[in-house]
C-alpha positions as CSV (number, residue, x, y, z in Angstrom):
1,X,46.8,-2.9,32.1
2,X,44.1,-2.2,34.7
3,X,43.6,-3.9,37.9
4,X,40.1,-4.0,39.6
5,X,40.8,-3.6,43.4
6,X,37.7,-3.0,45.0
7,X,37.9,-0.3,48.5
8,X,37.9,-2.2,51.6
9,X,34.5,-3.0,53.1
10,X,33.8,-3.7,57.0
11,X,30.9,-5.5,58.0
12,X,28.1,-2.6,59.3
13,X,28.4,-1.5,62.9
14,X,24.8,-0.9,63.2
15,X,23.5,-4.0,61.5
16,X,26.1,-5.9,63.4
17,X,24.2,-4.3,66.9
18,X,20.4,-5.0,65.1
19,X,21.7,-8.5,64.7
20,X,22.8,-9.1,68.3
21,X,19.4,-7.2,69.5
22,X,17.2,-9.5,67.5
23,X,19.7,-12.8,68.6
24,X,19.3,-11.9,72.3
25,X,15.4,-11.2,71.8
26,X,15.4,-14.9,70.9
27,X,14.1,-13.9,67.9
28,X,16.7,-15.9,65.3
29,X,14.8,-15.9,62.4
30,X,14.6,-12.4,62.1
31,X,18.6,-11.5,62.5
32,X,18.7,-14.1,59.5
33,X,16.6,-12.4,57.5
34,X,18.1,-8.7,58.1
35,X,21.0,-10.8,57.4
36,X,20.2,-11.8,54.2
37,X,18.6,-8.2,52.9
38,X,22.4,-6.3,54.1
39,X,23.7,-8.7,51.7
40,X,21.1,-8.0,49.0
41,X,20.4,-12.1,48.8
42,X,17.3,-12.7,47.3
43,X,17.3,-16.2,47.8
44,X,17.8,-15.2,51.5
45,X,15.5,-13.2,51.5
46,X,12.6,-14.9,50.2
47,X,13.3,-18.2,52.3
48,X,13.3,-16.0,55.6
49,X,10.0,-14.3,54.7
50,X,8.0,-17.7,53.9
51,X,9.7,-19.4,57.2
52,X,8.7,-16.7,59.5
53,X,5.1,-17.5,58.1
54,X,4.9,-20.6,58.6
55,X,6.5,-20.4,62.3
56,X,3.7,-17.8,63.0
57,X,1.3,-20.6,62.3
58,X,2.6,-22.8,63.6
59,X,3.3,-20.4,67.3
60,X,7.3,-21.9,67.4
61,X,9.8,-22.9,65.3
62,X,9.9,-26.8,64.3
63,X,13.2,-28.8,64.1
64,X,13.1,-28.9,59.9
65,X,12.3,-24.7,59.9
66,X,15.7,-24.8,62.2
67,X,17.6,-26.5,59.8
68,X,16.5,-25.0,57.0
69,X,17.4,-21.8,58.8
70,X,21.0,-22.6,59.7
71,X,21.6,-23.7,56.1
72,X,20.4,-20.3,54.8
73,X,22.7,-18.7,57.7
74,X,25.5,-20.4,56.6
75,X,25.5,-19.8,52.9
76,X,25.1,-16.2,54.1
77,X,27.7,-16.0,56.3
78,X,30.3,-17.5,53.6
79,X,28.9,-14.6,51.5
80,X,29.8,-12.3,54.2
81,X,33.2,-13.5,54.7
82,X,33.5,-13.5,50.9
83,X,32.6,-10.0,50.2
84,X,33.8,-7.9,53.2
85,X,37.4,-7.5,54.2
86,X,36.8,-7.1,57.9
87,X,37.1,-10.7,59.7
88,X,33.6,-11.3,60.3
89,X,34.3,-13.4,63.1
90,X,32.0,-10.9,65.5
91,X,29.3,-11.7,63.0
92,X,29.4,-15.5,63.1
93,X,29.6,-15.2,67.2
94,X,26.9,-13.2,67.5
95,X,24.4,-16.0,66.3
């Protein structure tokens, strides 16, 4: 009989800090998308890139590119709190 207990995982320091560097350069949509890549979510991933383009166009984020930013956040951040075992409360205060 074999259990599969997986180690415990904390959330990374360091991306934790990149995160809060990008949040308080105003620059959100960036700290989602490093967001998404420590989590290895495609998905993520791929939405962040083409939303950043088309905000560079456009010079500013527009209300829709918001929202469909804070959907993609919070999936993510259910992910997070899914997979690692420290409380990633730090991680939703920090956006």
């Amino acid at each position: 009989m074999g259990l599969d207990l997986k180690s415990p995982i904390d959330f990374p320091e360091s991306t934790l800090a990149e995160i809060r560097e990008l949040i308080e350069a105003n620059n959100h949509n960036d700290a989602v998308f490093v967001l998404a890549e420590v989590l290895q979510n495609k998905k993520g991933v791929k939405i962040m890139i083409h939303l950043s383009a088309i905000c560079e166009v456009y010079g500013e984020t527009p209300e829709a590119l918001i929202s469909i930013r804070n959907d993609v956040l919070n999936e993510l951040l259910q992910i997070a709190a899914d997979y690692y075992d420290s409380d990633i409360a730090e991680l939703r205060n920090a956006f």
